[in-house]
C-alpha positions as a LaTeX table, in Angstrom:
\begin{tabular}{lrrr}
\hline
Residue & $x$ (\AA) & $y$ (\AA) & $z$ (\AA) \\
\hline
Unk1 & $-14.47$ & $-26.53$ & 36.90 \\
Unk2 & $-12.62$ & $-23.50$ & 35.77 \\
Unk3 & $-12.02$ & $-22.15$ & 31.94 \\
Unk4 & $-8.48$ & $-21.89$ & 31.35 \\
Unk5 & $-7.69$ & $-18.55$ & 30.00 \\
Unk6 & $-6.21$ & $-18.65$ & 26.40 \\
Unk7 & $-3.25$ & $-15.86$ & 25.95 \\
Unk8 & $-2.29$ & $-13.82$ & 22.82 \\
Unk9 & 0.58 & $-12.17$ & 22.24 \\
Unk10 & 0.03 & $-8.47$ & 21.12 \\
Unk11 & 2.43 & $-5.66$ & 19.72 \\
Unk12 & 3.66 & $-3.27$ & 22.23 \\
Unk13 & 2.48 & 0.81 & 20.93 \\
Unk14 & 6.10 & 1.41 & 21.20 \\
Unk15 & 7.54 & $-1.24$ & 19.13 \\
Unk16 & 9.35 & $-1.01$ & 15.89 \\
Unk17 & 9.33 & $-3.54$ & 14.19 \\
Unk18 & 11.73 & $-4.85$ & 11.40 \\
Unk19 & 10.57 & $-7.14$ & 8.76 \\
Unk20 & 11.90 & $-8.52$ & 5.71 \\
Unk21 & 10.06 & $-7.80$ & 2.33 \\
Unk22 & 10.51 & $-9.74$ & $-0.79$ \\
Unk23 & 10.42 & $-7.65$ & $-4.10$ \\
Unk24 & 8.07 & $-9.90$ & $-5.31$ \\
Unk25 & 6.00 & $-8.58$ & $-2.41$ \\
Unk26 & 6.59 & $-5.21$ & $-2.93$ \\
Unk27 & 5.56 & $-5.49$ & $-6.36$ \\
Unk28 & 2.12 & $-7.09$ & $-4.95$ \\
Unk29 & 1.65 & $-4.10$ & $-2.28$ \\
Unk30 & 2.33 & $-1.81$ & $-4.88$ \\
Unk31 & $-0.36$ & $-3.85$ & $-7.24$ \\
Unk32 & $-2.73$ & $-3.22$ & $-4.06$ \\
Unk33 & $-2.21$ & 0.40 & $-4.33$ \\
Unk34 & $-3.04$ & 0.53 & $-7.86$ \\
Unk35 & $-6.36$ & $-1.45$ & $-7.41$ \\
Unk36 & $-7.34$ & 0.64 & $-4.88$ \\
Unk37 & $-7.58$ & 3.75 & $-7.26$ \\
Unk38 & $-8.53$ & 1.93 & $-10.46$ \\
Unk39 & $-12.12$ & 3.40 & $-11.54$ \\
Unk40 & $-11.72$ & 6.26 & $-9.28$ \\
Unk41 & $-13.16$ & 9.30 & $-10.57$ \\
Unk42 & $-11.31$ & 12.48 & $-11.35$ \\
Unk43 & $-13.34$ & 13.91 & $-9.02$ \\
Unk44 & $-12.34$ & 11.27 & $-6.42$ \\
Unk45 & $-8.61$ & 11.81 & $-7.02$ \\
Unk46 & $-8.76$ & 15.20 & $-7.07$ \\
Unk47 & $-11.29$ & 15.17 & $-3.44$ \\
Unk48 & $-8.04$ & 12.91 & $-2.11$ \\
Unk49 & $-5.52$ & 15.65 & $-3.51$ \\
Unk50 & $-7.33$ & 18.35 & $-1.48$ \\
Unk51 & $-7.87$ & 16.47 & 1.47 \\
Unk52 & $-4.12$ & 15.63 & 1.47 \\
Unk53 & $-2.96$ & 18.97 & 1.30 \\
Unk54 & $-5.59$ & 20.04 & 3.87 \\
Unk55 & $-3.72$ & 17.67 & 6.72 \\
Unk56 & 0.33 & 19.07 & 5.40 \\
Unk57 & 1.30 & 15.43 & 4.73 \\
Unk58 & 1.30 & 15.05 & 8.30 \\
Unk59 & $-1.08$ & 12.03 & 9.06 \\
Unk60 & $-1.48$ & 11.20 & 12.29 \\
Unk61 & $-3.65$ & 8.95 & 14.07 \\
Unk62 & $-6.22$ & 10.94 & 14.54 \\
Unk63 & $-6.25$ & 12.43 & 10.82 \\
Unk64 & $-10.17$ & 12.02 & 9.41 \\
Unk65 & $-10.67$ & 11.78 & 5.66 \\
Unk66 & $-14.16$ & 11.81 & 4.56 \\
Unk67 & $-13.82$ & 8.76 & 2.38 \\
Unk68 & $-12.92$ & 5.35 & 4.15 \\
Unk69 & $-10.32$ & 4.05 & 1.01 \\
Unk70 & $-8.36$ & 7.35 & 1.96 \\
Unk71 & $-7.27$ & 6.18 & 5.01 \\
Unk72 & $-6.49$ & 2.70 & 3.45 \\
Unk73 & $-4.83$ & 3.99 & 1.07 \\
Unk74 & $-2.66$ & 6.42 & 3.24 \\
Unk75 & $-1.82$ & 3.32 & 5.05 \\
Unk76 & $-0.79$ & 1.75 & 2.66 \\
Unk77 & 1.11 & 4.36 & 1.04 \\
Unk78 & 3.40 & 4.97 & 3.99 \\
Unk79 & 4.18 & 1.64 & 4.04 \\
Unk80 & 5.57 & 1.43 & 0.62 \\
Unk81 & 7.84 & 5.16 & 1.55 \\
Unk82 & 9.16 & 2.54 & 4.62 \\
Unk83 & 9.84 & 0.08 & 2.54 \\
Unk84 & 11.51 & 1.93 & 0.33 \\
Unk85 & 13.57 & 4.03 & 2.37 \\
Unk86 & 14.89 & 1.22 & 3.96 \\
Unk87 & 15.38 & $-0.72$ & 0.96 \\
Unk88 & 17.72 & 2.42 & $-0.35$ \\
Unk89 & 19.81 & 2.58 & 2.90 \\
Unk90 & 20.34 & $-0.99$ & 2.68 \\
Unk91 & 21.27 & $-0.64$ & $-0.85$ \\
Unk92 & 18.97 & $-2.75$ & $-2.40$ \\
Unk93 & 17.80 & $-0.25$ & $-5.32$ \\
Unk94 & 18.27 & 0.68 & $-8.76$ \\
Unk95 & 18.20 & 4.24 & $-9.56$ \\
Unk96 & 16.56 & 4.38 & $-13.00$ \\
Unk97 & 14.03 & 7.32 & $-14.75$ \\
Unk98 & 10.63 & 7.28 & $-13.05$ \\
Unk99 & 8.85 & 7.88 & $-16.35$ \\
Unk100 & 10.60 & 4.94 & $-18.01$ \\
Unk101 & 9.47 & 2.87 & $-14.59$ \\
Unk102 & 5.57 & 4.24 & $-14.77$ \\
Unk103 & 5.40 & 3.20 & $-18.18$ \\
Unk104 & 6.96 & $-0.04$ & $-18.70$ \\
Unk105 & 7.68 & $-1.87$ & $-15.26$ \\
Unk106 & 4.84 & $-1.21$ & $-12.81$ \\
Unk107 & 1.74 & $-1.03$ & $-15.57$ \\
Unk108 & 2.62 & $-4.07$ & $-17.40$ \\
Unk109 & 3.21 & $-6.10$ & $-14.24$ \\
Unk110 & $-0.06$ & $-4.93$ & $-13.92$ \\
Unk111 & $-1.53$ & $-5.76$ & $-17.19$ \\
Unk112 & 0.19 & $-9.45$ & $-16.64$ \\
Unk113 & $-1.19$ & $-10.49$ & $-13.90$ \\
Unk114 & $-4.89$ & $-9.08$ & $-15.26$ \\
Unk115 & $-5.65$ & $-7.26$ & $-11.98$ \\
Unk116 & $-8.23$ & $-5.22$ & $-12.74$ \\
Unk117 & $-9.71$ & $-8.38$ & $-14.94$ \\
Unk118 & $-12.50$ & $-10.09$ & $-12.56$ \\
Unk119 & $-12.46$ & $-13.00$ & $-14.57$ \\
Unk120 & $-8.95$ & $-13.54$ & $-14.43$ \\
Unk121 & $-9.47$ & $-15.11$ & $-10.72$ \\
Unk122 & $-9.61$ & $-18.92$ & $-10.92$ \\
Unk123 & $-12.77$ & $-20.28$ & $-10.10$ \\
Unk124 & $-12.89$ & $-23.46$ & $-7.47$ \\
Unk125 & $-13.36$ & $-26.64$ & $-9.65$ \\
\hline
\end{tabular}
């Protein structure tokens, strides 16, 4: 008796794709990119800040960092520029002072939800 073969559908290496983002979600993305530098070391940052330069803001595929979360983060980074871009061409954003939004929009959302708190997960009852 034969296996039957299970199929999966995979993305083409050509295809752009267009998906719909909540800003609720964007918030939490943008929440992910602030975890993933919390506790980083001056030293760290300013490592990234070289290595950046080094590749012209030009990442490719084939761009090496010597630290794994710099890729991740890079990722993750160009992302949010989609996002946004797209979100201003579609009209869907505010134009306000980017101070006034670093101090009391993204870092209390932050502080809110306690995500840099460990303890602030719920624990299974």
């Amino acid at each position: 008796m034969s296996k039957k073969t299970e199929k999966i559908h995979i993305i083409r290496k050509d295809a752009k794709i267009n998906v719909v983002f909540t800003s609720g979600m964007v918030v939490r993305l943008q929440q992910l990119q602030a975890y993933m530098v919390n506790g980083l070391s001056d030293e760290q940052i300013n490592l990234f800040n070289a290595e950046l330069k080094h590749h012209a803001y030009v990442v490719k595929n084939d761009t090496q960092f010597t630290q794994e979360w710099m890729s991740h983060f890079i990722t993750l980074s160009l992302l949010m520029h989609d996002i946004q871009s797209y979100a201003k061409e579609q009209g869907m954003t505010n134009e306000i002072e980017q101070e006034s939004y670093l101090k009391d929009t993204l870092f209390n959302l932050i502080e809110e939800d306690n995500l840099f708190d460990d303890q602030s997960q719920s624990q299974p009852e």
